[in-house]
Structures are given as structure tokens and as C-alpha cells.
N, C-alpha and C positions, 0 to 999 in steps of 0.2 A: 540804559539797558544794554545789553549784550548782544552783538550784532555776527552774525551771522558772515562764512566767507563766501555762499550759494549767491551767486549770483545771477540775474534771471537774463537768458540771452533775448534777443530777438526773436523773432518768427515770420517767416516770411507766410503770407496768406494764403489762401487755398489756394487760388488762381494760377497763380505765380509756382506754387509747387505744380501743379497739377501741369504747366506747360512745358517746366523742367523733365519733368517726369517721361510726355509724350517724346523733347526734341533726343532726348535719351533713347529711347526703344526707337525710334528710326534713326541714329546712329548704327545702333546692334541691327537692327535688320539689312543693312546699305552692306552692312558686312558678311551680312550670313552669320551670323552668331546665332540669331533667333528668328523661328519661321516668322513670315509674316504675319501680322493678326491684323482682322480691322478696326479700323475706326474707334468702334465702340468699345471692342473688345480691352484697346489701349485707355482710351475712358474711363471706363472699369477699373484696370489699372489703378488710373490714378486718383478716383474715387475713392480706391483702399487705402490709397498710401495716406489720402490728407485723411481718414477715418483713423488710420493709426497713427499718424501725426498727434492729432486730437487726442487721442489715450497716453500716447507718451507723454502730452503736456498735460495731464490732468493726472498720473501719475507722480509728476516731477512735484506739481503742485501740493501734492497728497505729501512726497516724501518732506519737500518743505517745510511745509506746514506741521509736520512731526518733529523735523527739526528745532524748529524754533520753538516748538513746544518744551523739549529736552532743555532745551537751555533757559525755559524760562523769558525768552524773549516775547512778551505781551506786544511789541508797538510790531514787530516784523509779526510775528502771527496774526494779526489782525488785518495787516495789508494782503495777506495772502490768501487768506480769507477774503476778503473782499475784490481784490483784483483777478481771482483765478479766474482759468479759459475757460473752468464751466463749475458749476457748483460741485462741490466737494465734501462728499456726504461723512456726515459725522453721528457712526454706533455709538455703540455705548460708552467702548474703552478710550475714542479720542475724545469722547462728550466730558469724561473724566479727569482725561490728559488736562484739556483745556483749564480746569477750574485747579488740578493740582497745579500749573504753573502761575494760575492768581496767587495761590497762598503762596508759594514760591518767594513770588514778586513781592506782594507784598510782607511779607513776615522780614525778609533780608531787607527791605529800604530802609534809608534812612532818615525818614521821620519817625521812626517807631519809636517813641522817646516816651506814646502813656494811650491805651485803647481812644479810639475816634470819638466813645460818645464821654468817656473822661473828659476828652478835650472840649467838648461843648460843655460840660457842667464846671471846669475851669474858667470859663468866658467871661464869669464877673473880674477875675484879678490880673487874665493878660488879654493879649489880643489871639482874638482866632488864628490858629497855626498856617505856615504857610502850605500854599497850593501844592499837592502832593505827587511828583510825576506820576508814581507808581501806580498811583488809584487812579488816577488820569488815565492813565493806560489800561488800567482795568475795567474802567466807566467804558472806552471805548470797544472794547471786547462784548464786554457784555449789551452793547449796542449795535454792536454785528451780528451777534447771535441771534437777536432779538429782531430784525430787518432780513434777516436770512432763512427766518421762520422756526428757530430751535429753541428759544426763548417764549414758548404761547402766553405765559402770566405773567411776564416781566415787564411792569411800565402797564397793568390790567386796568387801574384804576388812578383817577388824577394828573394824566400824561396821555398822549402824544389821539388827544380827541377824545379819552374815554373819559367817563364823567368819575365823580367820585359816590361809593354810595348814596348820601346823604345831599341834594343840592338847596338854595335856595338862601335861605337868611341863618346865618351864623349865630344867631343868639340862641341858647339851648337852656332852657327853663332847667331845673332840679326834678317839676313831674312831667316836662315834655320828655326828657332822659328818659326818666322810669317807665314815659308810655312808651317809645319808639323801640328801647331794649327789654321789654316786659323783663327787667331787674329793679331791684332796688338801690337809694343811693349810697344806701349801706353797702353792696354787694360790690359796687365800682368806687370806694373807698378803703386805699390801706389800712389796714387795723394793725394796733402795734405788736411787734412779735416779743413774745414771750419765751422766745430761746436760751438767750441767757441765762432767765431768772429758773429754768426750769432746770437745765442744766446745772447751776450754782446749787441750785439745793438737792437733786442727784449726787452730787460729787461732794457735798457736804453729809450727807447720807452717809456713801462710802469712805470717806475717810473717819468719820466717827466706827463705825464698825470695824475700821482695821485698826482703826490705833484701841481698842477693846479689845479685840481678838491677838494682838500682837502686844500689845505692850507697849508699843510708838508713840511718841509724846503726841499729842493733836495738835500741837503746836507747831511741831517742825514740818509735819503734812500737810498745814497749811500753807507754811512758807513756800512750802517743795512745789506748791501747787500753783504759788502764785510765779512762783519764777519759772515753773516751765511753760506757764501760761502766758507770760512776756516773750518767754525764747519762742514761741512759735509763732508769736503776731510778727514778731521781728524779725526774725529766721525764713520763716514761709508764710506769712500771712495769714496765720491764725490756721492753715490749710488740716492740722494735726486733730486740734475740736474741730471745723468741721466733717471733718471723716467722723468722727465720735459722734457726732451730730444725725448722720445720715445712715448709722448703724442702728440708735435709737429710737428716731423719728423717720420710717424708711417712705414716708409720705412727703419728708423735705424733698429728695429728690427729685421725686412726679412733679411738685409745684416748681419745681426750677427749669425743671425741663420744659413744662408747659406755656412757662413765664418768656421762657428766651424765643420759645417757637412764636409767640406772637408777635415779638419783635422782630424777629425772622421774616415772618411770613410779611407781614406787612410793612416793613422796607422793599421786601423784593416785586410785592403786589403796584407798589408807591410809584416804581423805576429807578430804585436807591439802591446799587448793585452791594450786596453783602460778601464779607471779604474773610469772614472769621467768628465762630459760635462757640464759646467755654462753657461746659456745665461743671466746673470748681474750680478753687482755688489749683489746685494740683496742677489743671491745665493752661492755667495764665499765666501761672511762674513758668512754664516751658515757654508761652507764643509772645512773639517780640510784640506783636501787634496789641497785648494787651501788657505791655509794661514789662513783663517778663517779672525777674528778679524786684524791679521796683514798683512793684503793683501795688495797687488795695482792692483789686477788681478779684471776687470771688466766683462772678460767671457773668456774661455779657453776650452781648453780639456786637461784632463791630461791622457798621457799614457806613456808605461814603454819599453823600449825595454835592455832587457837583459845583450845581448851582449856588447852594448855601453857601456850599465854600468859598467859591469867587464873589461871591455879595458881600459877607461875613468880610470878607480881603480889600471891598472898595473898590472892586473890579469892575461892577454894577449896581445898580438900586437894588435892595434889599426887597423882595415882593413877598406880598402875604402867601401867595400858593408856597413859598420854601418853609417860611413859620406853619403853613400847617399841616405840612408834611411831615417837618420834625415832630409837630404835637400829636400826630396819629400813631409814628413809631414810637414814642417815648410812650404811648398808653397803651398799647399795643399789649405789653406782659401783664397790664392790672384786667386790662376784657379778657385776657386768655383765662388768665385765674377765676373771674367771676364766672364765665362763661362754662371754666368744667370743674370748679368745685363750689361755686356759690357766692365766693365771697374771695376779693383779694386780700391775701396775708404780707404778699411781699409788694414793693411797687413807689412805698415811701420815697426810695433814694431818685426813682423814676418823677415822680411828683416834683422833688423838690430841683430836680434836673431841668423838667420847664418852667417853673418859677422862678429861677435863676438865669437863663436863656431870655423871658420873655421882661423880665424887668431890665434886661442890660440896654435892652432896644429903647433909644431917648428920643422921641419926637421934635422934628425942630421946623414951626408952620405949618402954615398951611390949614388949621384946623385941627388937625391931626390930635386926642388927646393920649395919655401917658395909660402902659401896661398898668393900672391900678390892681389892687387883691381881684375887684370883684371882676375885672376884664379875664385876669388871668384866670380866675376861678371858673368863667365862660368857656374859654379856652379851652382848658381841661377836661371839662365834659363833652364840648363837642367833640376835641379829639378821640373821647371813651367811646362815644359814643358811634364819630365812623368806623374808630376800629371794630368794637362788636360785630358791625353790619358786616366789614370785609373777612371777620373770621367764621361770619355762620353762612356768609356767600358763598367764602373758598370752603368747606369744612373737608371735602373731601381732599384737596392739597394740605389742611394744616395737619389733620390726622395721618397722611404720608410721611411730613417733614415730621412730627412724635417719632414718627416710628422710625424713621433712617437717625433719629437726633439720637434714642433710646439706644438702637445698635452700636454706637460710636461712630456713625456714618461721619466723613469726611466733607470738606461744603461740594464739592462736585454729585457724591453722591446724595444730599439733602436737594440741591438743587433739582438733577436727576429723577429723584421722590416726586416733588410738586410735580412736576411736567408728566411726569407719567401717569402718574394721578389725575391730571388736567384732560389728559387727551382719554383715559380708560371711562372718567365720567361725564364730560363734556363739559367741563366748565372753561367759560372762554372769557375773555374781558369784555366790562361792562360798554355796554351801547347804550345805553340810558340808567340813568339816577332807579334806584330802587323806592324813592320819594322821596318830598319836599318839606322842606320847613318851612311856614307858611307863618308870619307876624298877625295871627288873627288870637282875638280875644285875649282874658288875662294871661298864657301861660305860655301861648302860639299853638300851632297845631302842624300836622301831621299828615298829608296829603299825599296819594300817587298822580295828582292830578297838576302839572307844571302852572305854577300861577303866572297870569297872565302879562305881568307890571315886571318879572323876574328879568335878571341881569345877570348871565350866566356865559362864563369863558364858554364853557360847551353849546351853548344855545346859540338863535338864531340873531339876538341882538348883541351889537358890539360889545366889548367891556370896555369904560374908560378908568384912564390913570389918576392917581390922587397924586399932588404934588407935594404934598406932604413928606417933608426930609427927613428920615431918622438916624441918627447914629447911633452903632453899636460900637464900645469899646477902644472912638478911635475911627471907625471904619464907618465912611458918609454915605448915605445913598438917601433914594427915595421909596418912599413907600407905596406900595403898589397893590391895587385893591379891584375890586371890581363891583360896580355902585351903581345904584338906578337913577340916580342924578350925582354930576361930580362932586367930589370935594366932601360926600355927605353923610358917606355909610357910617361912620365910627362916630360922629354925633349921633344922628339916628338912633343908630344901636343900643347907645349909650344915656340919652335920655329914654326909651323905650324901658332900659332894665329902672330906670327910676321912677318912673309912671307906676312900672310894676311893685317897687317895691314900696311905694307910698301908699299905694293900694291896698297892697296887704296890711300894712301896719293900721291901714283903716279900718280894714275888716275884722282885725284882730283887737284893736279898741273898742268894736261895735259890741264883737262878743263879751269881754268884757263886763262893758256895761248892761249887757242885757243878762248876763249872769248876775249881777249884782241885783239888778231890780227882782228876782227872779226869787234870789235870797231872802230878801225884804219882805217879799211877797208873802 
């Protein structure tokens, strides 16, 4: 980063000024320069002087902190932040400053080599990128804000003692889902988009029409159509159809929009500092942060979560709170979609983004068994499923961030958005679980009522560690859980879902057969 030439002097302490001050004015007095005053009056005196001492250092700090803001300097703004002689209040315009020098920071660093969560869905063929300073320095900022009280939702749920909506037992049925998010599994399932093929025969439409009304071989319109169709995937990333797209179908938009906000909203809910939000192509070939030039990202959010990163690197054991952290924002955009138009249409690449993530992770001992389809498939609905809860908790910040997203708001002023919104309706972070997932009967159940046997990081009984090793991609750690007895959640869990599904296939041969008698009959 870029260091600043302000350097911070000394200060000598109230005391110390304050006797300077007195041996001073009885100099002048000894002289006749100045009538005498008493005592007090000199006191007084130097009561002012250390009260404007105090302002000028809390000015100095103020300009500081501007400074470093102008340049973009993240690690000296955040010291001065933190170190000043007194809190150093931050409107609107330095609340702004502050987030225009994140994107600053990060857009010019150099790891900007392909968007953050690209780089997780690459996972299968390299190793997790290296530890990023610049988000480091921005993780830290926004951890000052956040401790200094200008951050209320940042780190709301999942961190730092707040629970996450949903606590309890990790296994999430297909109808426990549909009862907790009164949705269907339909509705939290991408369905394939039909863009293309709609498009294709649009544009097959229009070119039979011109080449009739003109003359134009249909032939060569085709070609014409296939080669500018290449030059723009290649050229700009296809950015040219989707403009054509979004002239057409002007309800693409709204779902894009709504898709990123949930991903937005809940990284930032998470304590997963967001550093950058693209609604097209247009805007990813400008931002370093998502590729620029060498993109395939059409809209995104890019944000950074720390811990993963240094796990991901072998810096530490790999802990399940990081996995399902990622699995709440990666699901994040298909509950926004379900949530306000019924049914996800986009979300696929998001899907197969944690299927890809969760199968790299290789188990080694301990018990520990492998990411199979049907774990991941678990996964994925739990993560749908906290998300839901965290966007009909926040509803009032996610409908803020639409709205500053909608405007072409900036991430200072999106961030802005939530917190304002936070504070106008009082949504604070969570102090307890909104309910329980409860291991009872065929499907589990659904409870406000904390069960009794539960084994909860936020609760009153310990969690212990599974020593269970996994490797991701290269990068060893251990896997780290939280169990009602050691070493035994993921068995558990795992014969549970087979009990269940043996179950059904019974009940479903029962029927069956009693249809058939039925027949007979």
C-alpha cells in the first residue's frame, strides 16, 4: 500500500501541558506583562489550552484519516481509525470515502487475475489463490467499522456470538425445507433458462423477414449472424446479445438484480466483507476485480472471506463454520429469486459452484466420510434454506440494497443503504436462533424451542473438534465440526439420511403392493 509522509508526533499529557502553561503565566506576571490572576483563574487557563489541545488532535486525526483515505491507503486508515485521541465521527461523505478507497484498493491489486468467487469454482484444477494483502486490508477496515459501531449488520449472523438463523442439526429433509421456507423444492431449484433458444428463433424470425422483404440470400444472414455472434463472445463476452436480451425480456434485469442482492446481502450479514457487485457483462469488462478484459463473469458479486482463504492455503484446519458460510452465499441469489418471484430461474452456475467446492474437500481419517451427491445435495438445501431465513429477517436492508443496486449506487453507497435501513427499522443482529432443527421422526422437525442434547458453538455447552483431516487441492488441514459426542456428527448424520431413505423406499413398496391388491380386487 501507499504510505503516507504525516507523521504522528508526540503529545505530551494533560498534566504536563497544564504545568507548562501555569510556570509560563507566572513568568509574565513576575514581569508585569500580565495582571495577576489567581490560582484558579490560571487553572482555567490551562483547562482550555489542554481542551484545545484535544481538538487540534482530533482534527489532525480527522485530516489524517482523509488523507489516507485519498490515497487509498487501507492499512494507515484503519490505524488511525483505531488509534485516534478520540472517536472520529464518520457522515455520510467519509462513510463513502471509506468504501471508495476499498474499491480503489482493491480493483488496482494485483491478484486481480479472474472475480473471487470464479476463483472458488476453479478449485477443482489449481490450488486456492494466494492470501490477498489488499483484501486483508480491507477485511481489516471493515472490522474497524464494525467494533467502532458504523457497521450494525456486518458479522449479524454466524460470527462474532450471533447465532445463525437456523441452529441445531444440519440435516435438512426435501419436506423439512418446504416446511421451514413455506416454498417449494421446485421453487429453490434452478430451472433451465430458455434464453437462447428464445432468442435463436426471434432472430431466425427476423432474418427470414429481411431476407423476403429485401432480397438477401438467407443464407448469408445467417452466416452474418453467426460471426458476429462469435465476435462478441470473444470481443466482449457475449455483452452485445445480452443488451438485446435485456431490451427484450426487461424482467431479465429485475432477476439479476435481485440474484446479486442476495448474494450481497448475505456475505455482508455472514461478516464476509464485499468488495465489488456487476449487474452485466458491460460492467465486468471495466472491473479488474472481475476479470476485466478476460472475463466470462456477466454479473457477480465479489467478496472475500478470510478465514476460508487461509484454510483453503494450509495456514489452518479447514472448519465446517467456512463451508457453510460459502454454502449460504453461493445460495444466497436462488432464495432471493424464489423469495420474490416464486421460483429460481438463474442459480445453476451458483449450484454447480458448490458442488465443485464441496467435492474437492478429500477426507483423510478419523471417521470423517467423503462430500458424496447426497451430502452435497444436504448441503445445498441447508445452505437455501438459511439463506431464505436471513433475507426475510433482513427484508428491510435487502430491499434498501435493490434499491441503491437499481440506482447504479456504488458499494459505499449500497453498504450505506443496509445500515440505514438497519437503524430506520430496527433490525439488529441476531441474539438467538429464529429455530431449531430437531432429528425427530421420519423427515426431522422444526422447533423454537432449543433441544436439550444440542451442541451449539453459540450455546451454553462446549463444541468439540473432529480430528478428522481433509485435504483440499493440495492444502491439509483438519476438519472441524461441532458434535454431541466426538468424532461422530457425520456418521450420524449420514446413517440418519439412510434409515430415512430405506424407509421411504418401504413405504413406497408398501403402496405399491397395496395398489396392486386393490386392482385384483
Amino acid at each position: 500500500s501507499r504510505r503516507s509522509g504525516v507523521s504522528i508526533a508526540a503529545r505530551p499529557t494533560g498534566n504536563t501541558r497544564g504545568q507548562q502553561r501555569v510556570g509560563w503565566a507566572n513568568r509574565l506576571t513576575s514581569s508585569s506583562i500580565l495582571p495577576r490572576r489567581t490560582g484558579s483563574t490560571i487553572l482555567q487557563m490551562a483547562a482550555s489550552d489542554d481542551s484545545s489541545s484535544s481538538s487540534t488532535a482530533a482534527g489532525t486525526d480527522e485530516q489524517r484519516l482523509d488523507q489516507f483515505l485519498s490515497q487509498a491507503d487501507l492499512r494507515s486508515a484503519t490505524r488511525t481509525l483505531r488509534d485516534a485521541s478520540s472517536p472520529i465521527p464518520i457522515p455520510r461523505n467519509r462513510f463513502l470515502s471509506i468504501f471508495d478507497a476499498i474499491e480503489t484498493r482493491t480493483s488496482a491489486a494485483e491478484e486481480n487475475t479472474i472475480n473471487n468467487r470464479a476463483q472458488l469454482d476453479m478449485m477443482t484444477q489449481s490450488q486456492y489463490p494466494p492470501t490477498s494483502p489488499s483484501r486483508n486490508e480491507m477485511t481489516d477496515m471493515y472490522k474497524a467499522l464494525e467494533e467502532l459501531g458504523h457497521l450494525r449488520l456486518f458479522g449479524a449472523a454466524g460470527r462474532n456470538d450471533h447465532p445463525l438463523p437456523a441452529m441445531g442439526s444440519k440435516v435438512v429433509t426435501p419436506t423439512l425445507l418446504e416446511q421451514i421456507t413455506d416454498m417449494s423444492m421446485i421453487s429453490l431449484t434452478p430451472k433451465p433458462t430458455n434464453t437462447l433458444l428464445l432468442g435463436g428463433i426471434v432472430l431466425a424470425v427476423a432474418e427470414g423477414i429481411l431476407s423476403v422483404s429485401t432480397g438477401i440470400d438467407l443464407n448469408l444472414l445467417v452466416l452474418l449472424t453467426i460471426t458476429a455472434a462469435l465476435l462478441d463472445k470473444l470481443i466482449v463476452n457475449g455483452a452485445v446479445f445480452e443488451t438485446a436480451t435485456r431490451i427484450v425480456m426487461p424482467e431479465y434485469r429485475e432477476k439479476i438484480l435481485r440474484h446479486e442482492a442476495g448474494h450481497f446481502l448475505c456475505a455482508y450479514l455472514l461478516g464476509c466483507p464485499v468488495e465489488g457487485c456487476v449487474l452485466s457483462s458491460w460492467a465486468a469488462l471495466q472491473d479488474a476485480r472481475f476479470g476485466g478484459r478476460a472475463t466470462s463473469v456477466s454479473a457477480g458479486t465479489s467478496f472475500f472471506d478470510r478465514d476460508l482463504s487461509e484454510e483453503m492455503n494450509g495456514q489452518r484446519p479447514l472448519s465446517r463454520d467456512s463451508i457453510d458460510r460459502y454454502s449460504v452465499i453461493v445460495m444466497g441469489g436462488i432464495a432471493a429469486e424464489a423469495i420474490n418471484f416464486g421460483r429460481a430461474d438463474g442459480g445453476a452456475g451458483d449450484e454447480m459452484a458448490l458442488v465443485r467446492f464441496l467435492s474437492s474437500i478429500n477426507p483423510r481419517g478419523g471417521g470423517a466420510v467423503t462430500w458424496d451427491a447426497e451430502r452435497v445435495k444436504n448441503q445445498a438445501r441447508w445452505g437455501a434454506m438459511q439463506a431464505v431465513l436471513l433475507l426475510r429477517q433482513y427484508k428491510a436492508s435487502y430491499d434498501a440494497l435493490v434499491d441503491a443496486l437499481e440506482r447504479g449506487g456504488n458499494l459505499g453507497e449500497c453498504i450505506y443503504a443496509i445500515e440505514q435501513a438497519a437503524r430506520e427499522t430496527g433490525e439488529e443482529p441476531l441474539d438467538k436462533p429464529l429455530g431449531y432443527v430437531v432429528e425427530r421422526g421420519l423427515y426431522g422437525e422444526w422447533t423454537d424451542v432449543p433441544p436439550s442434547d444440542a451442541t451449539s458453538q453459540y450455546g451454553k455447552v462446549s463444541a468439540r473438534t473432529s480430528d478428522a483431516s481433509v485435504a483440499v487441492n493440495g492444502s491439509v488441514g483438519k476438519a472441524v465440526g461441532t458434535t454431541s459426542s466426538p468424532n461422530e456428527q457425520e456418521d450420524v448424520s449420514t446413517s440418519l439420511e439412510e434409515l430415512r431413505k430405506t424407509a421411504e423406499k418401504k413405504l413406497q413398496e408398501i403402496e405399491g403392493r397395496l395398489s396392486e391388491i386393490e386392482k385384483k380386487g
